[in-house]
C-alpha positions as CSV (number, residue, x, y, z in Angstrom):
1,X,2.8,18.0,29.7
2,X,6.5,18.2,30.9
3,X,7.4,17.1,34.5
4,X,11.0,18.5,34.8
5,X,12.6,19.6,37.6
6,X,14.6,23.2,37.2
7,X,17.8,22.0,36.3
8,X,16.4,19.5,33.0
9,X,14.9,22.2,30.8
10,X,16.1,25.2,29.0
11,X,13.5,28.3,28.5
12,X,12.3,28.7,24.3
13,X,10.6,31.8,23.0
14,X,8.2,31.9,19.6
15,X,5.8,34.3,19.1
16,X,3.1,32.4,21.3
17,X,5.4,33.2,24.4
18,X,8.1,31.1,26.6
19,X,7.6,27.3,27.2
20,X,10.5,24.4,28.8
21,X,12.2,22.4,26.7
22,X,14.0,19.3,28.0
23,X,17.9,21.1,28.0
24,X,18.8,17.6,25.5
25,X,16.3,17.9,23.3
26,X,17.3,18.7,19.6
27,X,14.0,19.3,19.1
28,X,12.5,22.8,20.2
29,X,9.4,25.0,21.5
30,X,7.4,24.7,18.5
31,X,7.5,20.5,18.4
32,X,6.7,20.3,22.0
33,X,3.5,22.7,21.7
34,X,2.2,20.2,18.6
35,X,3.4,17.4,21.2
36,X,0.6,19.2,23.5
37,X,-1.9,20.1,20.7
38,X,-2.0,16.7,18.7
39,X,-2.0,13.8,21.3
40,X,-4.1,12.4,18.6
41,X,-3.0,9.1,17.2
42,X,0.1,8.1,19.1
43,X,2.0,7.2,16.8
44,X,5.7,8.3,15.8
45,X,6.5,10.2,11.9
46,X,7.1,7.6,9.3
47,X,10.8,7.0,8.9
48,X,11.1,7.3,5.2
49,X,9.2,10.7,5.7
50,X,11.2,11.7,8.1
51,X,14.5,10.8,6.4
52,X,12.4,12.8,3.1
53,X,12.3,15.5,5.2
54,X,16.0,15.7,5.6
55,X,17.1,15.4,2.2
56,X,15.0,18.2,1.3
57,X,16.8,20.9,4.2
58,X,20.0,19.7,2.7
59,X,19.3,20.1,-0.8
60,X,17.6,23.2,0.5
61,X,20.7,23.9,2.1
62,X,23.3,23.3,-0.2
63,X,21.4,25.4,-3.3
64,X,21.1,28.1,-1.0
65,X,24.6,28.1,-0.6
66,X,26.0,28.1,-4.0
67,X,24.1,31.4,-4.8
68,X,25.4,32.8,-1.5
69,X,22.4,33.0,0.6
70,X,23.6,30.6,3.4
71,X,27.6,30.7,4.3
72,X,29.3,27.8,3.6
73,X,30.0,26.8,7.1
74,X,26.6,27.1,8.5
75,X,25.3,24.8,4.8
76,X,27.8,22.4,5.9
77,X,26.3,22.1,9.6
78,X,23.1,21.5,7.8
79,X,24.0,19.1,5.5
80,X,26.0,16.9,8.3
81,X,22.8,17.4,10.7
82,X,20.7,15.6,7.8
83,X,22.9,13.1,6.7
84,X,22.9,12.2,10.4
85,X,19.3,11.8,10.3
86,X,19.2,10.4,7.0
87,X,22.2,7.8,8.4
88,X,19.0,7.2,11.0
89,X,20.0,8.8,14.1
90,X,18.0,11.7,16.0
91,X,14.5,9.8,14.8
92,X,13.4,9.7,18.9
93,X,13.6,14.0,18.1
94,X,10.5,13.5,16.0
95,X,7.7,14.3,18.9
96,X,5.1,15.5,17.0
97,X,2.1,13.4,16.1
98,X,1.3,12.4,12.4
99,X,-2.0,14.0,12.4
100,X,-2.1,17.6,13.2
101,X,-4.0,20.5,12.4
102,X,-1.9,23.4,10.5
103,X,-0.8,21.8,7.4
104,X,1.9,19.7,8.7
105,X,3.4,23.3,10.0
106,X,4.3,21.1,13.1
107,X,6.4,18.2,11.2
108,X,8.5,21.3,9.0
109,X,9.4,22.3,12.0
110,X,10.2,19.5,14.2
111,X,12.7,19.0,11.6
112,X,13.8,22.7,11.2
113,X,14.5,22.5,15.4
114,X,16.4,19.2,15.2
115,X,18.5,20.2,12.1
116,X,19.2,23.6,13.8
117,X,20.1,22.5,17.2
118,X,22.0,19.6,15.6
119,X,23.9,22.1,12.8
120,X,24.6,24.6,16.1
121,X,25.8,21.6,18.1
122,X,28.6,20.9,15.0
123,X,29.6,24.5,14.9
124,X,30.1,24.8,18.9
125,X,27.0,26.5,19.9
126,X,24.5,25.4,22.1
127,X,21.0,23.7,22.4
128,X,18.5,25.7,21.9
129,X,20.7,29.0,21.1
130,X,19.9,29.8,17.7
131,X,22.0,32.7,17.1
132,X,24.8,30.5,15.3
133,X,22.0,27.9,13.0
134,X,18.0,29.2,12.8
135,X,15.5,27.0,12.4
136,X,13.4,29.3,10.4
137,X,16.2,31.5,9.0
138,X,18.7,28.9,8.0
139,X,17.1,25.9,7.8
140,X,14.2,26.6,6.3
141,X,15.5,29.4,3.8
142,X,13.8,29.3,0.9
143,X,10.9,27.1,1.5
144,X,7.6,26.5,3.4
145,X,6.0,24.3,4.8
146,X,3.0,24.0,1.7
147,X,6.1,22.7,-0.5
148,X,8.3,20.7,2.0
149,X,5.7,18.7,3.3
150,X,3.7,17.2,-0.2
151,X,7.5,17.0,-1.8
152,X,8.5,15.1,1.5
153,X,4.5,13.4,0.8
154,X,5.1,12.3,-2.5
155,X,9.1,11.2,-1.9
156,X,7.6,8.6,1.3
157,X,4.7,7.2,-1.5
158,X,7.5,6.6,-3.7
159,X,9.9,4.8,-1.2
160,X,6.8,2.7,0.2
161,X,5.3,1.9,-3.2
162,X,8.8,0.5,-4.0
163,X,8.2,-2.0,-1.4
164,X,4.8,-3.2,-2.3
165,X,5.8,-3.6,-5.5
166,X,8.3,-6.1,-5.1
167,X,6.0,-7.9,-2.5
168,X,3.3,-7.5,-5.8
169,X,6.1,-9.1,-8.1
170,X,6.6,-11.9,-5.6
171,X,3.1,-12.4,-5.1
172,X,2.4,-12.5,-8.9
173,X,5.4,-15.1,-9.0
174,X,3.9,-17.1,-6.5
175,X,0.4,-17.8,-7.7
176,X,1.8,-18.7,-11.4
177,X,4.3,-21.6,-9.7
178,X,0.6,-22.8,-8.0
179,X,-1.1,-21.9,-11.2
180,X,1.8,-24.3,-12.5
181,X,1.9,-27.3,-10.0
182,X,-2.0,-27.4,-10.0
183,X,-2.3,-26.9,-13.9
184,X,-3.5,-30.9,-14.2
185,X,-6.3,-30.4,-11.3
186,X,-9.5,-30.5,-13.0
187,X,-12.5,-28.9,-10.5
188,X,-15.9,-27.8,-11.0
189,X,-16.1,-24.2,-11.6
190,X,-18.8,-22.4,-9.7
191,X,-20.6,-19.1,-10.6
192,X,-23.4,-17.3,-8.6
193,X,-22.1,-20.4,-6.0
194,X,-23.8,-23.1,-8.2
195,X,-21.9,-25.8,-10.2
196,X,-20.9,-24.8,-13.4
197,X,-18.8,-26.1,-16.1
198,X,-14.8,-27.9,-15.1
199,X,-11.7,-26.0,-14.6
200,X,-8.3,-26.9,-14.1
201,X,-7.6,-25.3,-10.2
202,X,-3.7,-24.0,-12.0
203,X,-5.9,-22.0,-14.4
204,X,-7.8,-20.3,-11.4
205,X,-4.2,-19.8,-10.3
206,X,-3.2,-18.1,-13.3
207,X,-6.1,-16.0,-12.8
208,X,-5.0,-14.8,-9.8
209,X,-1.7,-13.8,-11.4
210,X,-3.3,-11.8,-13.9
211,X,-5.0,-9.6,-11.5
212,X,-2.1,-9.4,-9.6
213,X,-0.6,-8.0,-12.5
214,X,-2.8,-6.0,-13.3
215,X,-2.5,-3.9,-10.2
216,X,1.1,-3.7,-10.2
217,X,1.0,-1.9,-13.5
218,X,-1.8,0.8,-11.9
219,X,0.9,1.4,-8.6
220,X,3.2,1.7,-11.3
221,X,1.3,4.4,-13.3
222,X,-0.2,6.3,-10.0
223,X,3.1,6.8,-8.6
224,X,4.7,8.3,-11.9
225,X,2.7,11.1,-10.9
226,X,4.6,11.3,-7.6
227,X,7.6,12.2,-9.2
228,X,6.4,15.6,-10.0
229,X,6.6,18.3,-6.7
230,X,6.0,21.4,-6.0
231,X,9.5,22.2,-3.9
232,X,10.5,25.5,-4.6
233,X,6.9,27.4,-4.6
234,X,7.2,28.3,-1.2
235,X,3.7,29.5,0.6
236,X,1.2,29.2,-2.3
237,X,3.1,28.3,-5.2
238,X,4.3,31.4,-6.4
239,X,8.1,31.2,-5.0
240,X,8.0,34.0,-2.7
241,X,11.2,34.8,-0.5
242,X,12.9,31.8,-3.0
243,X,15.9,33.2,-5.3
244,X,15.8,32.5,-8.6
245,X,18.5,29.9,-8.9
246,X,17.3,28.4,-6.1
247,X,13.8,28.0,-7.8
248,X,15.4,26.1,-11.1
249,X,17.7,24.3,-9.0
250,X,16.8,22.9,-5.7
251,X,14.5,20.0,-6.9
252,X,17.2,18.6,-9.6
253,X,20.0,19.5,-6.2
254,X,17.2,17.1,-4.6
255,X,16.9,14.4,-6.8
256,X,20.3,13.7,-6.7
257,X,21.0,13.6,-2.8
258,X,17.5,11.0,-2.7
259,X,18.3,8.9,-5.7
260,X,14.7,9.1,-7.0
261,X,14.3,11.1,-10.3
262,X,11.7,14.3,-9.0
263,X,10.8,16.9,-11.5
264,X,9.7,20.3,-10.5
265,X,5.9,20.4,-11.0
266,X,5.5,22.5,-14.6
267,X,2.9,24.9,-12.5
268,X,3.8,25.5,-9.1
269,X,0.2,27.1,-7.6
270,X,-1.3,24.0,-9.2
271,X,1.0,21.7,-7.4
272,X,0.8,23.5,-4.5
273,X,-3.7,23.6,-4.7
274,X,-4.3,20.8,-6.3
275,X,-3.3,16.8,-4.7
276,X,-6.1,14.9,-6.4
277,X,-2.5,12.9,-7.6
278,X,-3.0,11.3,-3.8
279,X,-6.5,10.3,-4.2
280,X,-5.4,8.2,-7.6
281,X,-2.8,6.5,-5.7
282,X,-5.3,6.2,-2.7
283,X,-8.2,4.9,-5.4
284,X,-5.2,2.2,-6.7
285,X,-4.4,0.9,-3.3
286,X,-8.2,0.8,-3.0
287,X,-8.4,-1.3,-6.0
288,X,-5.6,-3.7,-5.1
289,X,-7.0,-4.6,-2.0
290,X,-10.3,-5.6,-2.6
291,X,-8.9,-7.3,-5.5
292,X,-6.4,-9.1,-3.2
293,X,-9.6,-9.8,-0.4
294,X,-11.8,-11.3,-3.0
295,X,-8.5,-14.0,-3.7
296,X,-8.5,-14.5,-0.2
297,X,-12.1,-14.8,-0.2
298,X,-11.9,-17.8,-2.8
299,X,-9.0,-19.5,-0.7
300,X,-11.5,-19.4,2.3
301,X,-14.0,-21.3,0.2
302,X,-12.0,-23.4,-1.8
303,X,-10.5,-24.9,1.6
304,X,-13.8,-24.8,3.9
305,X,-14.7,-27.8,5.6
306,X,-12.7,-30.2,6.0
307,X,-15.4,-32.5,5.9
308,X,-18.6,-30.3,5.4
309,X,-17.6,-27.8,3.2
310,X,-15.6,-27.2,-0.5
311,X,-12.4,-29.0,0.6
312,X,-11.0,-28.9,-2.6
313,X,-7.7,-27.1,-1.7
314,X,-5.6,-27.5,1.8
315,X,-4.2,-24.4,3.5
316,X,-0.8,-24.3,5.8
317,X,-2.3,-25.0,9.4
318,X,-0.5,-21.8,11.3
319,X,-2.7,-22.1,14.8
320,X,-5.1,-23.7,16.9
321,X,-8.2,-22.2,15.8
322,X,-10.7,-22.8,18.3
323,X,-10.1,-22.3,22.3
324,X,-13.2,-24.5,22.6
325,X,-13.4,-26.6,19.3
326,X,-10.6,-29.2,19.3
327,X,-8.8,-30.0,16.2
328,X,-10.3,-27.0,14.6
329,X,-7.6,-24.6,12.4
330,X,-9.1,-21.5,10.6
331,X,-7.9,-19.9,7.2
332,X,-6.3,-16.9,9.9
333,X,-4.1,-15.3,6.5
334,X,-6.6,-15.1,4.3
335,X,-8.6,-13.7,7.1
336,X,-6.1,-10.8,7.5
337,X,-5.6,-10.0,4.1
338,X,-9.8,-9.4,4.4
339,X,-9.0,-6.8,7.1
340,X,-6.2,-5.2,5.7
341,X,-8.6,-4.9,2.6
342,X,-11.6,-3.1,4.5
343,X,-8.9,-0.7,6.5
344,X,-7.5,0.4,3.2
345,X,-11.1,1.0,1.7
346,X,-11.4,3.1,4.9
347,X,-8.8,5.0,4.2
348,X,-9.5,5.9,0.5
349,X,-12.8,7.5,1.9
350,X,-10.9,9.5,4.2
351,X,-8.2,10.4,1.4
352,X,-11.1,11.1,-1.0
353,X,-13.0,13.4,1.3
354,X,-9.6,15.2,2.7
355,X,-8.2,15.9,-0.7
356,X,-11.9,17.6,-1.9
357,X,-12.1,19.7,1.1
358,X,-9.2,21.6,0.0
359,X,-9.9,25.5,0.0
360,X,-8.0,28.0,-2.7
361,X,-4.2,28.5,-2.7
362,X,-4.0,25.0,0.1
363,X,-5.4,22.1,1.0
364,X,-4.7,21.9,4.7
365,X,-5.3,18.0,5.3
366,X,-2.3,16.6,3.5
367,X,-0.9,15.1,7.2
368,X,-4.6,12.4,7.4
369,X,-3.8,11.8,3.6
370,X,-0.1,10.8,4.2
371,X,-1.1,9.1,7.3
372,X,-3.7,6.9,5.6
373,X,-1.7,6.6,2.3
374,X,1.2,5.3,4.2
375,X,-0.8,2.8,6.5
376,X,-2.6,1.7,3.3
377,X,1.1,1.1,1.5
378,X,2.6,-0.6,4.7
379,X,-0.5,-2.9,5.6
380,X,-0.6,-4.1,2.0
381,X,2.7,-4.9,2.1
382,X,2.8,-6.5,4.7
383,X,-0.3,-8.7,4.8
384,X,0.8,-10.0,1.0
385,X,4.5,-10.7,2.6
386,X,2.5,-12.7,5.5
387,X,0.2,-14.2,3.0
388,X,2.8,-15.6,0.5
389,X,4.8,-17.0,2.6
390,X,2.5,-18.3,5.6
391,X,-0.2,-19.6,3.0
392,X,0.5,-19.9,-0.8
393,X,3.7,-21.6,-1.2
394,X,1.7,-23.9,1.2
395,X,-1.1,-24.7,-0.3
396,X,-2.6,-27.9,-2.0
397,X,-4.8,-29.9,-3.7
398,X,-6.8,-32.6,-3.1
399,X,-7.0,-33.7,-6.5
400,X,-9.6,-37.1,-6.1
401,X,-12.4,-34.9,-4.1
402,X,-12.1,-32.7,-7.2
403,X,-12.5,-35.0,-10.1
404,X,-15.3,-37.1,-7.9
405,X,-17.1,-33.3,-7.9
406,X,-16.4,-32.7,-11.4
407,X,-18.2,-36.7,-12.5
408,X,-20.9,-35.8,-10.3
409,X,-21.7,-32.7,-10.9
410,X,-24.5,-31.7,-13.7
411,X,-22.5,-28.8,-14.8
412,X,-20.8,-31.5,-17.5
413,X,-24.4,-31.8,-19.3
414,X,-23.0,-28.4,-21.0
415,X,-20.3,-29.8,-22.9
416,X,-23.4,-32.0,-24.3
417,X,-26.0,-29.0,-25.3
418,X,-24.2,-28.7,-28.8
419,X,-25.3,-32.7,-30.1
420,X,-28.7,-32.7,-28.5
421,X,-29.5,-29.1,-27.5
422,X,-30.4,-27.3,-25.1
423,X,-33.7,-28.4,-23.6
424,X,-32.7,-32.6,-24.0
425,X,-29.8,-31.3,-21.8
426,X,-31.8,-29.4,-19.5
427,X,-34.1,-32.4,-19.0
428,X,-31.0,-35.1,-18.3
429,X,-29.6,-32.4,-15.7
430,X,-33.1,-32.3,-13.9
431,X,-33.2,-36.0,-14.0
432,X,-29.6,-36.4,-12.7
433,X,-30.7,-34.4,-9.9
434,X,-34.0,-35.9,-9.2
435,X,-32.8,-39.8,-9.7
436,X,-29.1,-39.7,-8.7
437,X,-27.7,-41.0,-11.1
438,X,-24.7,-39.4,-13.0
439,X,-25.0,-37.4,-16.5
440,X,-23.2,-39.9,-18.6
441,X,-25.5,-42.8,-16.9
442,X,-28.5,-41.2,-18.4
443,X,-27.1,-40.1,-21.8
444,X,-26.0,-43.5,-22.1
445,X,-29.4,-45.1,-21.3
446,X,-31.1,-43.3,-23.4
447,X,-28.4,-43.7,-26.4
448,X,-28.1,-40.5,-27.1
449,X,-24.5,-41.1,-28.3
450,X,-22.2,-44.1,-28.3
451,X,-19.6,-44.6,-25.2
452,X,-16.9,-44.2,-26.9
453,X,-18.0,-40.4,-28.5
454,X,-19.5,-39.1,-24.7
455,X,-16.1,-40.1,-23.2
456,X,-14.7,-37.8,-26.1
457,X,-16.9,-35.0,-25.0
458,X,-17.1,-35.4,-20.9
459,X,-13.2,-35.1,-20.9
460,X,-13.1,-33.1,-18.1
461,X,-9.6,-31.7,-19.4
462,X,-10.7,-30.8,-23.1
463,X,-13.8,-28.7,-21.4
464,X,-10.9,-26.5,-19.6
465,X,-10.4,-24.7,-23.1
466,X,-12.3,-23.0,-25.8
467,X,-13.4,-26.0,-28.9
468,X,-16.3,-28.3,-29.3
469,X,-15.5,-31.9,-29.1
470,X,-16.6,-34.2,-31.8
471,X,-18.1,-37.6,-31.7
């Protein structure tokens, strides 16, 4: 609640009654009753959805003006008061919580209010006066908040997806220079956790590159679909109170004050009751993540120890580890890219649940979607940023413990199974494990094959790729 004294507020009507507004504020009565109804998260508006929001009132504004339905001087007040907010200025006038009930009624007008009082402010009027600029009249003209608030949505998804992207690219870029500087580490590979057959550690690298990959192409496929909004369908998509120009023209008017290339959705009741496009993007962040955690789940294992676990690969030490265990330094980045992996899972569920509770002409949920969709973008982001360069570029190999594994291990006796089958390999393995001693000791007592042909076939490097050796 407000703690003003009489001479720091100025008096604001709307049709719930009177209520003080701080006599500064660019903001007005309707943001500080959301202030008082949403206390919910704490947090402020996204930035790039609040700069979203201003590019749509001015290409809101200047549309409306070439057809005549907004006088030139009072468009021009608007579209100075959002290229200020654009520019980043006025952002502390965004009071109203990201989760809200209403539809995200309370964000359209937050910035309806600060566009107003700012737009009044330029033509010589007063705070909170809004004879000269409206914040429903003017500002808003021509829109609602069911159209402003996806399109604003969908542009945010596109700016943040931008950036995980080219933390994707980088990522991709830096597990193929490890796939390359490890490409001559032979290791045993494991599967269900028991010793398999060798690998080269730069083709487990490459691997990793490959999913990478992978999930950069899905981002890159989801968010084509934000390019298509429903601006210009006003309350349930069928353009009420919009002129007809203003219909055809405000989302290519838009595209080209953002820079992004937005198309006007083909059916504007669909786009306006239907967002399952969030819950594929949602479902691709999903998929990234838990295909980034289980990575970070191999680094974990690949590096345990040092001296009682895997210890095949070395991880940057970042930080003391241990406030009682001296000396001890834990794998802390690939740690966080775990959490950031479960907190985006959480907030698919929510995304999923929230875009099929949806009910006829509008799905009233859309400010928990953009509020997990975002936090899903921006953790991913920024755990990969953290995790490239705080652990990748730093890791390495400890290329003797691997090639003693690899001679050790039973998992060679494969490369055997084509020259004496399967069961005569089964039985060495067994008896490399019950006696100790190596697999090519025992093949070589028994003479199953002459010294010179096994080192042929045990060449841990020639078992990394698809062939049969000959003796």
């Amino acid at each position: 609640m407000l703690n003003l004294s009489s001479n720091q507020f100025r008096i604001e009507r709307d049709s719930i009654g009177t209520h003080q507004v701080p006599e500064t504020a660019y903001y007005g009565v309707q943001s500080i009753r959301a202030q008082e109804n949403f206390p919910i998260t704490g947090y402020s508006l996204n930035s790039h959805f609040i700069k979203n929001l201003a590019y749509i009132k001015k290409a809101a504004a200047i549309t409306n003006e070439k057809v005549s339905l907004l006088p030139e001087n009072k468009a021009n007040a608007i579209v100075q008061a959002c290229d200020e907010i654009i520019e980043g200025s006025f952002h502390n006038e965004f009071i109203v919580d990201p989760i809200q009930g209403g539809a995200g009624t309370s964000m359209n007008m937050n910035i309806n209010e600060v566009v107003a009082n700012r737009a009044s402010e330029i033509l010589k009027g007063k705070l909170g006066e809004y004879s000269v600029i409206h914040p429903n009249d003017h500002v808003n003209y021509g829109q609602s908040t069911n159209d402003v608030i996806p399109t604003a949505g969908k542009m945010t998804i596109i700016n943040l997806a931008t950036e995980l992207k080219a933390e994707l690219i980088r990522l991709k870029s830096a597990f193929d220079q490890k796939a390359q500087e490890f490409d001559h580490v032979i290791k045993m590979g494991r599967t269900q956790m028991q010793d398999a057959i060798p690998i080269r550690l730069g083709q487990e690298f490459e691997a990793y590159g490959v999913a990478v990959n992978r999930n950069i192409h899905r981002l890159d496929q989801a968010i084509e679909e934000m390019h298509y909004v429903n601006l210009a369908g006003t309350a349930i998509g069928t353009g009420l109170n919009a002129d007809t120009y203003y219909v055809e023209h405000v989302v290519p008017v838009l595209a080209e004050v953002c820079g992004l290339p937005l198309i006007q959705a083909d059916n504007l009741i669909d786009g306006t009751q239907h967002i399952d496009s969030f819950a594929q993007v949602s479902s691709v962040l999903k998929n990234c993540a838990i295909s980034l955690s289980k990575v970070a789940n191999d680094l974990r294992l690949l590096s345990s120890g040092p001296k009682t676990g895997f210890n095949e690969i070395n991880l940057p030490k970042k930080q003391n580890g241990s406030s009682i265990m001296p000396g001890k330094v834990n794998p802390v980045i690939p740690e966080v890219v775990n959490q950031i992996a479960f907190r985006v899972v959480g907030n698919d569920v929510t995304v999923t649940m929230a875009v099929e509770a949806g009910q006829l002409e509008l799905n009233a949920f859309e400010p928990i979607i953009f509020y997990s969709i975002f936090e899903s973008l921006t953790i991913l982001k920024n755990g990969i940023a953290t995790w490239i360069d705080n652990c990748i570029l730093g890791i390495t190999a400890n290329q003797q413990h691997n090639q003693d594994l690899v001679e050790n291990s039973i998992g060679i006796i494969t490369a055997i199974v084509p020259f004496v089958g399967y069961q005569k390999a089964a039985n060495i393995a067994n008896q490399s494990l019950s006696t100790g001693k190596s697999v090519r000791e025992l093949i070589l007592e028994e003479e199953l094959m002459s010294a010179e042909a096994l080192q042929n076939i045990l060449d841990p490097y020639k078992m990394t790729s698809p062939g049969i050796a000959h003796q």
